[in-house]
C-alpha positions in Angstrom: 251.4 169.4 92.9 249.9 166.5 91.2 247.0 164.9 93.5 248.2 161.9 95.6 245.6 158.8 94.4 246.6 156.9 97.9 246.1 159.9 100.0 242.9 160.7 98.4 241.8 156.8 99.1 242.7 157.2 102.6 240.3 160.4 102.5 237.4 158.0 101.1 238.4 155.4 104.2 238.0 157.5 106.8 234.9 159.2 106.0 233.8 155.1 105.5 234.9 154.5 108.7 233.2 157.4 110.6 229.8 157.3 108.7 230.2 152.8 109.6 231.7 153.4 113.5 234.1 151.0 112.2 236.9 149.6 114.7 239.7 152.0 115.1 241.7 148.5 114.7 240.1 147.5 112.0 240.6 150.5 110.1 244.3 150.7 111.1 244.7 147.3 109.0 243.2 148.8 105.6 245.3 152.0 105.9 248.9 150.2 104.9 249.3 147.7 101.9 250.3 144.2 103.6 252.9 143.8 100.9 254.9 146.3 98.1 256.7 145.0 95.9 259.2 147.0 93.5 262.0 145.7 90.8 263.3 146.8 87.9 263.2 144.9 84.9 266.0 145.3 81.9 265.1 143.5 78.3 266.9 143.6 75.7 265.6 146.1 72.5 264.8 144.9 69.1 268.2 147.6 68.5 270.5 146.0 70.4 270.2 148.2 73.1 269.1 147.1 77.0 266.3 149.4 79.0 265.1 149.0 82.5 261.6 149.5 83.3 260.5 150.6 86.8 257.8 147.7 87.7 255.1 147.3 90.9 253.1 144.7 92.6 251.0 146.0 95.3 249.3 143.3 97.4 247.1 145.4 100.0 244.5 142.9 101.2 244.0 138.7 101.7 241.6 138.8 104.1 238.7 137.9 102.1 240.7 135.3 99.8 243.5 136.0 96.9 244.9 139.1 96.3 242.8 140.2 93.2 243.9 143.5 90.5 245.1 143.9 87.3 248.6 145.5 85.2 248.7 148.3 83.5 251.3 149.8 81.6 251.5 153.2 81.5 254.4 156.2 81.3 252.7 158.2 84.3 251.8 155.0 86.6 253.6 155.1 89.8 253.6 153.6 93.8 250.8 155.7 94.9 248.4 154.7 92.2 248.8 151.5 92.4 248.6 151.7 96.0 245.5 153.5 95.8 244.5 151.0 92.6 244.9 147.5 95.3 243.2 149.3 98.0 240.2 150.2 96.1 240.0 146.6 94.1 240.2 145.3 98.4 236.7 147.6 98.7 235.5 146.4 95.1 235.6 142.6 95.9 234.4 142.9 99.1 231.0 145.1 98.1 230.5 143.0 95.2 231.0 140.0 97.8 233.6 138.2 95.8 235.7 135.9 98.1 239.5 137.5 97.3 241.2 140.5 98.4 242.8 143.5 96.3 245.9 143.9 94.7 247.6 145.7 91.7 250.2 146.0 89.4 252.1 147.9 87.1 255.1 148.7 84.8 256.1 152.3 83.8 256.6 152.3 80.3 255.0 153.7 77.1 253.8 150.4 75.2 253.2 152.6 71.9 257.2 152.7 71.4 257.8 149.2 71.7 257.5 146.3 69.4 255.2 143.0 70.1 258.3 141.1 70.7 259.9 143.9 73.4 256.4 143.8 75.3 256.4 140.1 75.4 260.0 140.2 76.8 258.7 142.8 79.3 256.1 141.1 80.2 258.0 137.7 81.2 260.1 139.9 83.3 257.6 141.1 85.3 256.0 136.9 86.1 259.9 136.5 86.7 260.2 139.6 89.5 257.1 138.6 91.3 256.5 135.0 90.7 257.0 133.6 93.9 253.9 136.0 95.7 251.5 134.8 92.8 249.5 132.1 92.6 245.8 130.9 92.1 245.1 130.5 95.4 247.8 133.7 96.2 247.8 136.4 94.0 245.5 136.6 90.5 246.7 139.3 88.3 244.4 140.7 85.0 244.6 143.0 82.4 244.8 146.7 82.8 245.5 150.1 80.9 247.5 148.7 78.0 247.6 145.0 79.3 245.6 142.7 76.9 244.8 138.9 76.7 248.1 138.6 74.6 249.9 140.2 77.4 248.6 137.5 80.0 248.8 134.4 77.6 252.6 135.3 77.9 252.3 135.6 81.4 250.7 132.4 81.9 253.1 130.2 79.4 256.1 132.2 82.0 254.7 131.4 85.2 254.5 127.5 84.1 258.0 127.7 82.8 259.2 129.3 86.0 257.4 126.5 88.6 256.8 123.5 86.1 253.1 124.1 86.4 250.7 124.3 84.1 248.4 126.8 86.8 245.9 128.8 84.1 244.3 130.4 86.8 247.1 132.5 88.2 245.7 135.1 85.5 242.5 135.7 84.1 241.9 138.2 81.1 243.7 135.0 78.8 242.9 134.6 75.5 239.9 131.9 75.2 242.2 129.1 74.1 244.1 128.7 77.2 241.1 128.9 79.0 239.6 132.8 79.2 236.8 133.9 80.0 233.9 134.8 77.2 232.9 138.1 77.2 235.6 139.3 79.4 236.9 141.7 77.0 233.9 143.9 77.1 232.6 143.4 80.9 233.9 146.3 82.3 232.5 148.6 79.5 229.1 146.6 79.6 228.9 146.8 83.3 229.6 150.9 83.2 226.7 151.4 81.1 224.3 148.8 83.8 225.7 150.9 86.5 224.7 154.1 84.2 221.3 152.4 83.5 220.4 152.3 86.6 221.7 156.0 88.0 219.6 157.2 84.8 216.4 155.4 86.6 217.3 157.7 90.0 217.8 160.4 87.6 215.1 160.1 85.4 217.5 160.4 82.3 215.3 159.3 79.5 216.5 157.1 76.7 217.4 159.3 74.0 219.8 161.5 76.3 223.2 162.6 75.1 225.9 161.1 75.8 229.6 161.7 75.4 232.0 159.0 76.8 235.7 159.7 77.4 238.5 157.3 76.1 237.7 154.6 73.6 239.7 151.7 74.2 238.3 148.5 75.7 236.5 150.2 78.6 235.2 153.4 77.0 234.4 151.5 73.7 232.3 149.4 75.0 230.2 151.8 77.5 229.7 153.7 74.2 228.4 150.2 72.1 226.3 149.2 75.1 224.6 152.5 75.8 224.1 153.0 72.2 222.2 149.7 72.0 220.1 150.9 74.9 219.0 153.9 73.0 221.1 156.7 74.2 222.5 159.1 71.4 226.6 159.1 72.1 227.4 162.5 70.6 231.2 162.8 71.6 233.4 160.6 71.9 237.7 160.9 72.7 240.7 159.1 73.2 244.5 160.1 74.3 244.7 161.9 71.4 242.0 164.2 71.2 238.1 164.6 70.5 235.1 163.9 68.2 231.5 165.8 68.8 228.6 164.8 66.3 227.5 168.5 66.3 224.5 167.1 64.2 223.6 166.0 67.9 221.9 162.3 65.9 224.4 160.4 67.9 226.9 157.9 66.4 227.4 153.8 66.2 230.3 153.6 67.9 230.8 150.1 65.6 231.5 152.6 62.7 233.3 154.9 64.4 235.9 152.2 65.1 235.7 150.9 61.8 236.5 154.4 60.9 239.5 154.4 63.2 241.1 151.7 62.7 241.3 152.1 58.5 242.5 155.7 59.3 244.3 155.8 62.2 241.7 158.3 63.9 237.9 158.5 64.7 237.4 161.8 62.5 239.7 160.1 60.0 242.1 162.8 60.6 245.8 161.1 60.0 246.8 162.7 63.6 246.9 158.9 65.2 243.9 159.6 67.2 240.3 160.8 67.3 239.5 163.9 65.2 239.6 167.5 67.0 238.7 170.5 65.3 240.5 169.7 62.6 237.9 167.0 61.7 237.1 167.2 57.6 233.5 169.2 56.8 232.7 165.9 54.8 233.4 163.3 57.3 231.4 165.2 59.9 228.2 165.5 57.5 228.7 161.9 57.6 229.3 160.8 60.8 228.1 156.8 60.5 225.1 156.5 62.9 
């Protein structure tokens, strides 16, 4: 049986609490969401066809200020992740000492088989389910596993349409020209490798080290681009798909290895869709870009 995520939170909580003597009270009000929210959204296919997606919205905790956590859409997401997703953004906010709370969201769906226009038209369903329990000052959703700045400019222009509002701040992640944030596309990748740099300091990890990074979207990309600029040698790198390993052990730019990807639809320019497993050409890996 597949591990439960919430269960396995609740695990982390109550060690918290015992090593903190924390309020047996107080404790009791972190263990249960204060709001789950479930619908199911039908849109109508670029075929013809209509589908119904199974979507979430978790709001676990206010009491610091807004419930604050992204959407991600993913085919394997379900209740208990993001249950175990809002409680851990409630423990994130709070030990960064953000005023808001934790939430999270989610659609299960595989974004890969559908077309711009169908995830737009999902993606307006979802402000339409939950709309009412969102709000700057309510509930801030953000980008997630397969959520992007497109995804929450659609959002944004929806949730005006729906109250007459123009209320940017109800999602952040936007694109820059509805008022985003700079650099927001790379902070959580950038802030990986900070929180890396300074474990390597505890650890006396030298620059120079090896270092292989798993997935290489927008999080795992841009741990592997910051940590290369630091001077660590990444030396494997992988997505959904599969895996690359510089077995030259030199260590790659991960700017070229993207580059590489996206002209041919894989890391190791194999034409498999994703990064290059064994079946990596001789040639390409005597030339992996550093």
């Amino acid at each position: 049986m597949a591990e439960n995520p919430f269960a396995n939170a609740m695990q982390q909580l109550k060690k918290a609490a015992a090593v903190a003597k924390l309020d047996p009270l107080f404790i009791a009000s972190l263990q249960k969401p204060q709001r789950i929210m479930e619908a199911n959204l039908s849109i109508t296919l670029d075929n013809g066809s209509v589908q119904t997606f199974t979507a979430f919205r978790v709001q676990y905790n206010d009491a610091r200020g807004p419930f604050k956590g992204g959407i991600r859409y993913y085919p394997k997401v379900d209740l208990n992740e993001v249950k175990a997703l809002a409680f851990w953004m409630t423990m994130k906010t709070g030990v960064a000492g953000i005023p808001m709370g934790g939430g999270k969201g989610g659609i299960i769906v595989d974004v890969k088989k559908l077309s711009a226009r169908e995830i737009e038209a999902l993606s307006r369903a979802w402000v339409r389910a939950f709309a009412k329990y969102l709000g700057a000052r309510t509930d801030v959703p953000a980008p997630d596993v397969y959520t992007t700045p497109q995804i929450m400019g659609w959002m944004v222009d929806e949730y005006a349409r729906l109250t007459g509002n123009w209320e940017p701040a109800v999602f952040t992640g936007k694109p820059l020209a509805i008022g985003g944030s700079a650099g927001r596309t790379e902070a959580t990748g950038f802030g990986g490798a900070m929180v890396f740099e300074e474990l390597a300091k505890k650890l006396k990890i030298k620059k120079g080290a090896t270092v292989a990074v798993q997935g290489f979207g927008n999080v795992g990309y841009y741990v592997a681009e910051k940590l290369h600029d630091m001077g660590y040698k990444i030396v494997a790198l992988s997505d959904s798909k599969g895996g690359i390993l510089d077995i030259r052990g030199k260590g790659m730019d991960p700017r070229n290895v993207l580059k590489s990807k996206k002209e041919k639809g894989a890391i190791g320019g194999c034409n498999n869709g994703g990064v290059a497993g064994r079946g990596a050409p001789r040639n390409f890996i005597d030339n992996i870009p550093n």
